[in-house]
N, C-alpha and C positions, 0 to 999 in steps of 0.2 A: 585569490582563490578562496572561495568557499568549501573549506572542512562539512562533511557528513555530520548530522546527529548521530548520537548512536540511540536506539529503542527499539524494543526486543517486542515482539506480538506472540500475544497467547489467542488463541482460537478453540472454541467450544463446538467441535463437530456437530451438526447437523442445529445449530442454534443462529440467531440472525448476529452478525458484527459491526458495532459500527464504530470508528474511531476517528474523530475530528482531528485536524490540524490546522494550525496557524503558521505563515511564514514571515516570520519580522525578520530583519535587518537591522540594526540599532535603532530597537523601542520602535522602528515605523513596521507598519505591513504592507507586502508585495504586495503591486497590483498582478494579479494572476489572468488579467484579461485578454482572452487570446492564447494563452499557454497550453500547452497539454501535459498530462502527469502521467508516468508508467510505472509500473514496480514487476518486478518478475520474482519467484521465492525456487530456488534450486536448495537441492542436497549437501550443495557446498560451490563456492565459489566457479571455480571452477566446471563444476556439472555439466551435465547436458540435456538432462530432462528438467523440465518447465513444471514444477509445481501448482502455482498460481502466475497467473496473467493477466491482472488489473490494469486496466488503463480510464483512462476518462472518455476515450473510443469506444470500451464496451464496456460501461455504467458501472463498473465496481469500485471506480473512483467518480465522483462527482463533486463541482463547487456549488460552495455554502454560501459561499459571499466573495468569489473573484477578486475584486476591487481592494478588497480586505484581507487577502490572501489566504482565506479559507476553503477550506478542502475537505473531505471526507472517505476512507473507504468504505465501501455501503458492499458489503458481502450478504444473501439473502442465505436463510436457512438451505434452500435448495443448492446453494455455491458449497454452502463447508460442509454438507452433509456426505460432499463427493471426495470431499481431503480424506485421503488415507495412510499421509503420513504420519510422523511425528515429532521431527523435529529437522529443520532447513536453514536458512541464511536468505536475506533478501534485499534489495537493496530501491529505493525508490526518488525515478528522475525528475525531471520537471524542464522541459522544453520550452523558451520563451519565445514568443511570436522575434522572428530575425534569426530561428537558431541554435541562440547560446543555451548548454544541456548546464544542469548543475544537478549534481546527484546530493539531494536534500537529507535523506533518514538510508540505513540501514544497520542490520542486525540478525538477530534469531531471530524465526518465528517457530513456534510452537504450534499443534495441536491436539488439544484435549480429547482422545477420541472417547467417543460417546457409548453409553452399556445401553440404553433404552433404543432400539432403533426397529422399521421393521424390515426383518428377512424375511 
């Protein structure tokens, strides 16, 4: 069994995000070829409302280098300008082509809401 990272995300409302990750396994990197990645961000475990819904289905996660087990969330300024919380829990999986789910990272997530905006 593969234990969760734990890492906490801060978010800068209505700003571009972007946070690369690597997935090693002793010193080597998964190959991510074929995988898919989801993360969901609730109020609290339990929840029932969807915060955020990244996936690599719809472009807020994307790979960097697959092969190499690089990954990215790519949140556009238009995505966190619509966060209007501020503070959640998230948790983010990783589907392997046959399958097998391993829930990679989770944590808080944060965000910063913004005072410049316009109404």
């Amino acid at each position: 069994m593969i234990y969760p990272g734990k890492f906490d995300i801060e978010i800068l409302q209505g700003a571009y995000y972007h946070r690369r990750v690597t997935w090693e396994l002793s010193n080597a990197p998964m190959d991510l070829t074929g995988a898919e990645i989801r993360m969901q961000a609730r109020y609290a475990k339990a929840g029932t409302e969807v915060l955020i819904d990244a996936s690599t289905t719809n472009g807020l996660i994307i790979f960097e280098d697959a092969v190499n087990g690089v990954f990215a969330l790519l949140f556009p300024a238009s995505t966190t300008n619509n966060l209007s919380f501020s503070s959640g829990v998230y948790d983010l999986e990783i589907e392997m082509p046959g399958g097998v789910v391993y829930r990679l990272l989770e944590g808080r997530i944060r965000v910063d809401l913004q005072v410049t905006r316009n109404d």
